[in-house]
C-alpha positions in Angstrom: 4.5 21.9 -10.2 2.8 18.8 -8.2 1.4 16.4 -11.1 -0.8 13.5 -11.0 -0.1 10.2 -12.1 -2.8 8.4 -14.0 -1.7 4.6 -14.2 -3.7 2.3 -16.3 -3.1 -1.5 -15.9 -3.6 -3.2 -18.5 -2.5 -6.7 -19.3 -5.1 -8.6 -21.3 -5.5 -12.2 -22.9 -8.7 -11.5 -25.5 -9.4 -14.5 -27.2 -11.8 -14.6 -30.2 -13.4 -17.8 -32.2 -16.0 -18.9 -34.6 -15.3 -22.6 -32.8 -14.6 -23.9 -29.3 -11.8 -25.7 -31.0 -9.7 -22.8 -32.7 -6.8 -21.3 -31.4 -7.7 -17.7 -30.8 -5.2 -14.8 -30.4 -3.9 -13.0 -27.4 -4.2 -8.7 -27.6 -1.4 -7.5 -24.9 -1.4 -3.6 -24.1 0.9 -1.6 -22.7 0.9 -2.6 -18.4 1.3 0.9 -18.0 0.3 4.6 -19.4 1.0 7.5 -17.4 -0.1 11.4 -18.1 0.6 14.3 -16.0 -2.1 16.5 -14.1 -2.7 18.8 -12.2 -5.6 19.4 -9.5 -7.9 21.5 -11.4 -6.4 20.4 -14.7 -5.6 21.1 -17.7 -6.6 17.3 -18.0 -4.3 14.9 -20.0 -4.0 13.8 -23.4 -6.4 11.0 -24.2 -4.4 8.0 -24.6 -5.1 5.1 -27.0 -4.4 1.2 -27.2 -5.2 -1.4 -30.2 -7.8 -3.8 -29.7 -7.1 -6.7 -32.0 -9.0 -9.6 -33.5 -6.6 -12.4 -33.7 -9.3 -14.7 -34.2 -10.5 -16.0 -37.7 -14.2 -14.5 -37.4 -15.6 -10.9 -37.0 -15.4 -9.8 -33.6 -18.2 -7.1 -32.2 -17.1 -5.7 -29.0 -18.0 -3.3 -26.3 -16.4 -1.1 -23.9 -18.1 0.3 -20.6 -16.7 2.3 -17.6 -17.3 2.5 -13.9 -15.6 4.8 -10.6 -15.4 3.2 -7.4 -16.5 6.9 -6.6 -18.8 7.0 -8.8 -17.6 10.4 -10.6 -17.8 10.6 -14.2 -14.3 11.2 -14.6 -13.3 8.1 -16.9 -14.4 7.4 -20.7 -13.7 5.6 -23.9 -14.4 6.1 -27.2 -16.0 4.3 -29.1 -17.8 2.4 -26.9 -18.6 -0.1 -29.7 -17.4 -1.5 -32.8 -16.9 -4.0 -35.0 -13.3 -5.8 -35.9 -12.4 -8.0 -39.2 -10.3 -11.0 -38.2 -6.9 -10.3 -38.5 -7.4 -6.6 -37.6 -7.3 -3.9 -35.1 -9.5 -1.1 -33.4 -7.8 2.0 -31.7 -9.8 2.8 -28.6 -9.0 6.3 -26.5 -9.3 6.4 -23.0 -10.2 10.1 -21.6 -9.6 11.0 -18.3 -11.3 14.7 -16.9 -10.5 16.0 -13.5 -12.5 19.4 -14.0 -15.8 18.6 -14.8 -16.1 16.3 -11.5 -13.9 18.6 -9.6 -12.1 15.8 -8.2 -10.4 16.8 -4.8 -6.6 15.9 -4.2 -6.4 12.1 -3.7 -6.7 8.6 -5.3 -9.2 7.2 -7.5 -10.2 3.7 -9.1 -12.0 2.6 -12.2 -12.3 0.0 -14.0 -13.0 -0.2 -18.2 -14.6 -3.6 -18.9 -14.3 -4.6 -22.5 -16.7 -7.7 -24.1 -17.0 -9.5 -27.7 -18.9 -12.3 -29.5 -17.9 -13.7 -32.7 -20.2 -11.6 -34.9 -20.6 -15.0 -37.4 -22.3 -17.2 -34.5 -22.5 -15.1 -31.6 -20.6 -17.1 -29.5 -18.9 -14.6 -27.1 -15.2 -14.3 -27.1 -13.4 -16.5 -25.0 -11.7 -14.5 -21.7 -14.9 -12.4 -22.9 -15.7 -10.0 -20.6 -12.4 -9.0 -19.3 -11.7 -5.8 -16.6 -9.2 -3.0 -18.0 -7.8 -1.7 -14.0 -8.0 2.4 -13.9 -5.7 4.3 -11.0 -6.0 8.3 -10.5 -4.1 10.3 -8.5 -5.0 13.9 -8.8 -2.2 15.8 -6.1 -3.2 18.6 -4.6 -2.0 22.3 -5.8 -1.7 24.7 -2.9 0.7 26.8 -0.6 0.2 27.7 3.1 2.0 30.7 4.5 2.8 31.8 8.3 2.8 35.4 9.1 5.4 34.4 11.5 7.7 32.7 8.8 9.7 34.4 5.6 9.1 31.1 3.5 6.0 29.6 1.9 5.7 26.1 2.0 4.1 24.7 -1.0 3.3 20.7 -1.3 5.5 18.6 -3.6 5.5 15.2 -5.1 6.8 12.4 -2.8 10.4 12.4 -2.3 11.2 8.3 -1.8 11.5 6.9 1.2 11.7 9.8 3.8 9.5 10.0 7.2 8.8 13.3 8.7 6.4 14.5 12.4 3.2 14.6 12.6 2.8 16.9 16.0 0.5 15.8 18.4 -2.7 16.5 18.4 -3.3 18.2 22.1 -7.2 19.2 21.2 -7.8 15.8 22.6 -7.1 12.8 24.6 -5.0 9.9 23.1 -6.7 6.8 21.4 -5.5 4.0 19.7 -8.2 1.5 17.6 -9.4 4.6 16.6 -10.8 5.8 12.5 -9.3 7.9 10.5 -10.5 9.1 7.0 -8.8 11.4 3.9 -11.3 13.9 2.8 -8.9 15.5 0.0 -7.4 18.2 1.8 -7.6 16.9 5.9 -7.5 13.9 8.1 -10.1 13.7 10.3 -9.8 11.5 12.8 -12.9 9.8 15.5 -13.1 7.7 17.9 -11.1 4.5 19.8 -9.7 3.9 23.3 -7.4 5.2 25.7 -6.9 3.8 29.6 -9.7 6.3 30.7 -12.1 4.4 28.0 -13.7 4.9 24.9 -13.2 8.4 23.7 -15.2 10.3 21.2 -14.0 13.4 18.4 -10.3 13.5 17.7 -9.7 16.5 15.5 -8.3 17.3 12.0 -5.0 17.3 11.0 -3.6 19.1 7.2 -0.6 18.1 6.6 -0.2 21.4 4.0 0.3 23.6 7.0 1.1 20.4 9.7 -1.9 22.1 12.2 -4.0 20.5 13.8 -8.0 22.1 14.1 -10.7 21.2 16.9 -13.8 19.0 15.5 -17.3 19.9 16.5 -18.9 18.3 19.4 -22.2 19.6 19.2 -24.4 16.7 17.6 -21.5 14.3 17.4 -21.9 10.6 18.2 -21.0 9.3 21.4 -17.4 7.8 22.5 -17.1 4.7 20.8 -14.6 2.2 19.6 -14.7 -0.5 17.0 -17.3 1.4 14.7 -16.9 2.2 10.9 -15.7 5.5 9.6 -16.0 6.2 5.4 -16.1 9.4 3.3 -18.4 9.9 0.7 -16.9 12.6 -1.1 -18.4 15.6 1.0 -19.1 13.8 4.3 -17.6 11.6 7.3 -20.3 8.9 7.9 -19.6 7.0 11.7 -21.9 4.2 12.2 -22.1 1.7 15.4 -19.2 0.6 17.3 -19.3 -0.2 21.3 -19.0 2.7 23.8 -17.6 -0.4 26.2 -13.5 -0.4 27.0 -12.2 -3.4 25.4 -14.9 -4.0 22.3 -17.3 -4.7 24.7 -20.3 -6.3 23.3 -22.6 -5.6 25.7 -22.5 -2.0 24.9 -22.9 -2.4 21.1 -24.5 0.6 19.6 -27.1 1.4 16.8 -26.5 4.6 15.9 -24.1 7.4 14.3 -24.2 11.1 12.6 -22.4 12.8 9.6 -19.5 15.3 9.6 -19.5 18.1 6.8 -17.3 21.2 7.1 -20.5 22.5 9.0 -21.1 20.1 11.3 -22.4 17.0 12.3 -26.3 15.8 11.8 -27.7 12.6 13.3 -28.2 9.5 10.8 -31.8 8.2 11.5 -32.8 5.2 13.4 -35.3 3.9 10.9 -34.7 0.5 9.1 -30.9 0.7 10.5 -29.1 -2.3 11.2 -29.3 -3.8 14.9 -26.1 -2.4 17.1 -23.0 -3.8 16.3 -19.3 -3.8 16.0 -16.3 -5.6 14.6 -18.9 -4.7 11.5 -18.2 -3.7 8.0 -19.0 -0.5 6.2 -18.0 0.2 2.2 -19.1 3.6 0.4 -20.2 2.4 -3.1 -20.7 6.3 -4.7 -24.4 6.8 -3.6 -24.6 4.6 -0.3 -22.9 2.8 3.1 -23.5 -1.0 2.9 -22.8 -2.1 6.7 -22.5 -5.9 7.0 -21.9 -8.2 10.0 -20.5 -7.5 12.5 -20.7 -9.1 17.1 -23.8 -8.2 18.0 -24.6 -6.7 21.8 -25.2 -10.4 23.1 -21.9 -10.8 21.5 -23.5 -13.6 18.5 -21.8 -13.2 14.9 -24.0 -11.0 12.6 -25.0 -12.5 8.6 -27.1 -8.9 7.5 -26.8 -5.6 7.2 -28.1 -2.8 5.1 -27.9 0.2 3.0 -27.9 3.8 3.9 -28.3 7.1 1.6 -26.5 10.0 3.3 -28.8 12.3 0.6 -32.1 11.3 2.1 -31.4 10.1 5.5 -32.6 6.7 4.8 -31.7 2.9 5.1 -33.2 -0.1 3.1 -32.2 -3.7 3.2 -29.8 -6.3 2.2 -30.8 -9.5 1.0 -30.1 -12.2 2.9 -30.5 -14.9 0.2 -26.7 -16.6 -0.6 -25.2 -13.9 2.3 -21.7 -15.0 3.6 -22.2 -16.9 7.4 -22.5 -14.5 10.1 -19.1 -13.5 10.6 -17.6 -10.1 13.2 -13.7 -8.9 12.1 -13.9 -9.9 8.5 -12.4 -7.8 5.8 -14.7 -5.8 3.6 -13.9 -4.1 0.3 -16.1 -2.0 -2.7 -14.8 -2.5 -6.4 -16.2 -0.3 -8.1 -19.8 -3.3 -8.7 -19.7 -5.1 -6.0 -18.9 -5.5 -2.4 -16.3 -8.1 -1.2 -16.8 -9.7 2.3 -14.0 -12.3 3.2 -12.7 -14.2 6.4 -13.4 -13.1 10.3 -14.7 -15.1 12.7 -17.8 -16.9 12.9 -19.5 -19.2 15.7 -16.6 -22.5 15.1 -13.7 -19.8 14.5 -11.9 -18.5 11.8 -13.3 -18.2 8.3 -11.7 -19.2 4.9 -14.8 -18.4 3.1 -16.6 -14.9 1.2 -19.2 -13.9 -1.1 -19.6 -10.6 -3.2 -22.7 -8.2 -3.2 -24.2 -6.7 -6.1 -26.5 -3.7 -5.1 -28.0 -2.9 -8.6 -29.5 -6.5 -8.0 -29.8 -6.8 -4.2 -27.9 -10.2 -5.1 -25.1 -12.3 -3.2 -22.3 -14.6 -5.0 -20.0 -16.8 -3.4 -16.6 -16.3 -4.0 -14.0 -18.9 -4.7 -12.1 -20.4 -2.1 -8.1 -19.7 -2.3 -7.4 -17.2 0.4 -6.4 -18.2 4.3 -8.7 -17.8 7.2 -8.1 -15.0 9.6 -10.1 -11.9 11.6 -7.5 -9.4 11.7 -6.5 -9.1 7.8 -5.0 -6.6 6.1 -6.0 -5.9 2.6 -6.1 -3.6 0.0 -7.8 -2.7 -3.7 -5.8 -1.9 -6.3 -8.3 -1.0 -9.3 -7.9 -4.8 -10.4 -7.8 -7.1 -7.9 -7.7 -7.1 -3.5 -4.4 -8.1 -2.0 -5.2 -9.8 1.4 -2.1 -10.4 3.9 -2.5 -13.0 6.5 0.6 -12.5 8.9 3.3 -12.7 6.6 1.1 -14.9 3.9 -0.4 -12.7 1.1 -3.0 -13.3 -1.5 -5.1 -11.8 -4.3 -8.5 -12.1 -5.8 -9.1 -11.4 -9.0 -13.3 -10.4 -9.2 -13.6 -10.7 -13.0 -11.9 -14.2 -12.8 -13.1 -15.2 -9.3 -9.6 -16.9 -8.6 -7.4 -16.2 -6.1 -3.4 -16.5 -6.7 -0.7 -16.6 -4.5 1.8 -13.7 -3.9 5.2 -13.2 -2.0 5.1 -13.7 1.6 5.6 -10.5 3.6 9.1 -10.0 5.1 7.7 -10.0 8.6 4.4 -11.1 10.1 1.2 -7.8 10.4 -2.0 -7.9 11.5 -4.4 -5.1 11.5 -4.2 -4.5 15.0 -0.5 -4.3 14.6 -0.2 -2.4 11.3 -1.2 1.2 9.9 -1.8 0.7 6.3 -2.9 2.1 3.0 -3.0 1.8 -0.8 -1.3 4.3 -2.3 -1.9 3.5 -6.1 1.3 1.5 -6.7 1.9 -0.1 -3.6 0.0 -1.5 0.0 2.4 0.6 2.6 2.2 -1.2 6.1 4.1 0.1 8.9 4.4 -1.3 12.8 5.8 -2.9 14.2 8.7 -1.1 13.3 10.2 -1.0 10.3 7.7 -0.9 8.0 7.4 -2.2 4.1 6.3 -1.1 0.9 5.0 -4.5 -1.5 4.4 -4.0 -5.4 1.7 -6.1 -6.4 2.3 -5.3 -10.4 5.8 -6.5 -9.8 5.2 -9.3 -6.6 8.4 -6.6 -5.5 8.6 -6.4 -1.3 10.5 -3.1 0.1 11.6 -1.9 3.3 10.6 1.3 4.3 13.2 4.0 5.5 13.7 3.5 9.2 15.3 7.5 10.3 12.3 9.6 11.7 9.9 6.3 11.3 7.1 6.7 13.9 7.6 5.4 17.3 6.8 1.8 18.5 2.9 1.5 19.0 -0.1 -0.4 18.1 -3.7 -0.1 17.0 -2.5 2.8 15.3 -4.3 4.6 11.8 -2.9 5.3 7.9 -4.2 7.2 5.4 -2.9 8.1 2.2 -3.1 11.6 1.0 -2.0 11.4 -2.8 1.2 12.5 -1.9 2.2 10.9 1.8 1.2 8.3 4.4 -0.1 9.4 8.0 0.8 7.2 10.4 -1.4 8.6 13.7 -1.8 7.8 17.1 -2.3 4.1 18.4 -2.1 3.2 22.3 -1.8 6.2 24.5 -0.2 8.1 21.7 -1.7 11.0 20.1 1.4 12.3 17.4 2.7 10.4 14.3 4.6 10.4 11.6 4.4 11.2 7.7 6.1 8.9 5.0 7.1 10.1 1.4 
């Protein structure tokens, strides 16, 4: 039966005092806990881990949660309490799959625990700290052919293997194009071919390995270099340029949403001015699009928020926003977007800041990472792993340092790489061969080179929960799956 793998990451240093002087205590938790699930449930066993005062006063602590999808599917209890020096807490942490109905995929949270010395409410030191929170719910299905004597019925990965994608003849070719995971299809939009920018590309479930024709009627226009993200229910496509070769001059202000029904327009009131090489993060209840090359082909600093629910955009703050920046990196945490690197008006950018929307507020991050505009990067419930070429990096938000991590085996960019997170690892593939790199254990490995996709560029990856889609990329319109 397919299961799902619930990972929590856990590796803590929880100091507690009375003075700044004392010696504290250091609470370490298991790095990882895993329970089996199914889509649908039953959900897992709640699973517990000792919070202890190693300090020499009371300790009063706190325990919150948060979903980077903004599902209620993560809780602990308690969520407060008090702990004698010396002595320990037990704290469950409940995971529920059915009450969200979470679709097939992955999903990130984050349990944030705090303290202060209950004698002079001095707050612990390492005080708060983040508790990392990785889902994957696989999906439970079978698809059968009336042509065929067998019923093929998704498993859990099998290591290392690649297997065909067929191509996708409902429409042209594309490479630089989006492509999104909506829990049971990929659904792919937009890019370029020789002809041009092109428009819809189609949907693709790899259950039954089909592909199926995507409305036209009220979708955007053929674009390239826009932003693609799924909400949960919906495909939002914003901006982008409908020149060949991310043309500025053609920069575009406008997009529409895809349901399972079809696609409706998003409105033109208080959106951003047209853009590509932008930004665009889903943060559970809106699209933050930031920066971006505007249509006189300047670096963008703004951006601003949109609500799928009522059709509506409001703005950003300016006040602390990163320098106007196009091709930077972009990433949602679960509180707070990240913005890092691109290029601004003198070049490349070796600077960020982070974007709370419950306060409309900006923060700068630390410095640490490299400079680049095509970066490849990835969020792994804890921390985002940038790769620079073959240098790699990570920032830590609740620490706001970034620390140094194996260089890659060979040199990517994101115009030569498909890549995706799968919960464990950042999977990057193209040029050929591809690797898989282990941020938990700072462990690079190659991928499997039989069946690998064939050589191409500005191609897409998604990860399904249970395999990585490798699709399309220059003139190409087939791919290749990876277990």
């Amino acid at each position: 039966m397919p299961r799902a793998l619930v990972a929590l990451s856990c590796c803590l240093v929880f100091l507690t005092s009375c003075r700044q002087s004392d010696s504290g205590g250091v609470l370490e938790v298991p790095a990882t806990l895993e329970q089996s699930v199914t889509e649908g449930g039953p959900n897992p066993t709640a699973v517990t881990f000792d919070l202890t005062n190693l300090g020499n006063c009371p300790l009063a602590y706190t325990l919150s949660t948060s979903t980077v999808d903004g599902e209620a599917w993560l809780s602990v209890s308690p969520s407060a309490g008090n702990v004698a020096a010396g002595a320990s807490a037990s704290i469950s942490v409940s995971i529920d799959v059915i009450a969200p109905a979470l679709l097939p995929g992955n999903y990130t949270g984050s349990i944030t625990v705090a303290g202060t010395c209950t004698t002079t409410g001095q707050a612990a030191r390492g005080s708060p700290l983040a508790v990392a929170v990785n889902l994957r719910v696989t999906p439970l299905g079978a698809a059968i052919a009336v042509s065929q004597t067998n019923i093929g019925v998704d498993t859990n990965p099998v290591a290392d293997q690649w297997s065909a994608v067929p191509s996708n003849t409902l429409t042209t070719d594309r490479g630089a194009h989006t492509a999104i995971w909506t829990g049971r299809e990929m659904w792919v939009f937009g890019g370029e071919n020789t002809a041009g920018t092109v428009g819809v590309g189609g949907k693709y479930d790899p259950l039954t390995t089909q592909w199926a024709a995507m409305p036209t009627a009220g979708a955007p226009s053929a674009r390239m270099g826009h932003t693609a993200v799924w909400t949960g229910t919906q495909m939002v496509v914003w901006g982008g340029t409908s020149a060949a070769s991310f043309g500025a001059a053609g920069a575009l202000a406008s997009g529409a949403r895809l349901t399972t029904t079809g696609w409706t327009a998003i409105t033109s009131t208080g959106a951003p001015s047209a853009r590509l090489h932008h930004t665009a993060v889903w943060t559970g209840t809106e699209v933050l699009v930031w920066g971006g090359l505007s249509s006189s082909n300047a670096q963008l600093g703004d951006g601003a928020r949109y609500n799928p629910v009522t059709n509506t955009w409001s703005a950003m703050s300016s006040v602390n926003a990163p320098a106007a920046r196009a091709r930077h990196i972009a990433v949602w945490t679960g509180r707070e977007l990240l913005i890092w690197g691109g290029t601004g008006s003198s070049g490349a950018l070796s600077d960020g800041a982070r974007y709370s929307p419950g306060t409309n507020t900006w923060t700068a991050m630390a410095p640490g990472a490299p400079a680049g505009n095509r970066l490849v990067s990835a969020w792994t419930g804890a921390s985002w792993v940038v790769l620079d070429g073959a240098t790699v990096a990570s920032y830590s938000p609740s620490q706001n340092v970034w620390r140094d991590l194996p260089d890659a085996p060979r040199a990517r960019t994101s115009d030569n790489a498909a890549f995706a997170w799968s919960g464990t690892e950042l999977l990057l593939w193209g040029p050929a061969p591809g690797d898989r790199y282990n941020p938990f254990t700072g462990v690079w490995s190659p991928m499997a080179t039989m069946q690998q996709p064939s050589a191409r560029v500005r191609a897409s990856g998604v990860w399904t929960g249970v395999t990585f889609i490798v699709f399309g990329g220059d003139t190409l319109t087939d791919g290749a799956s990876y277990r």
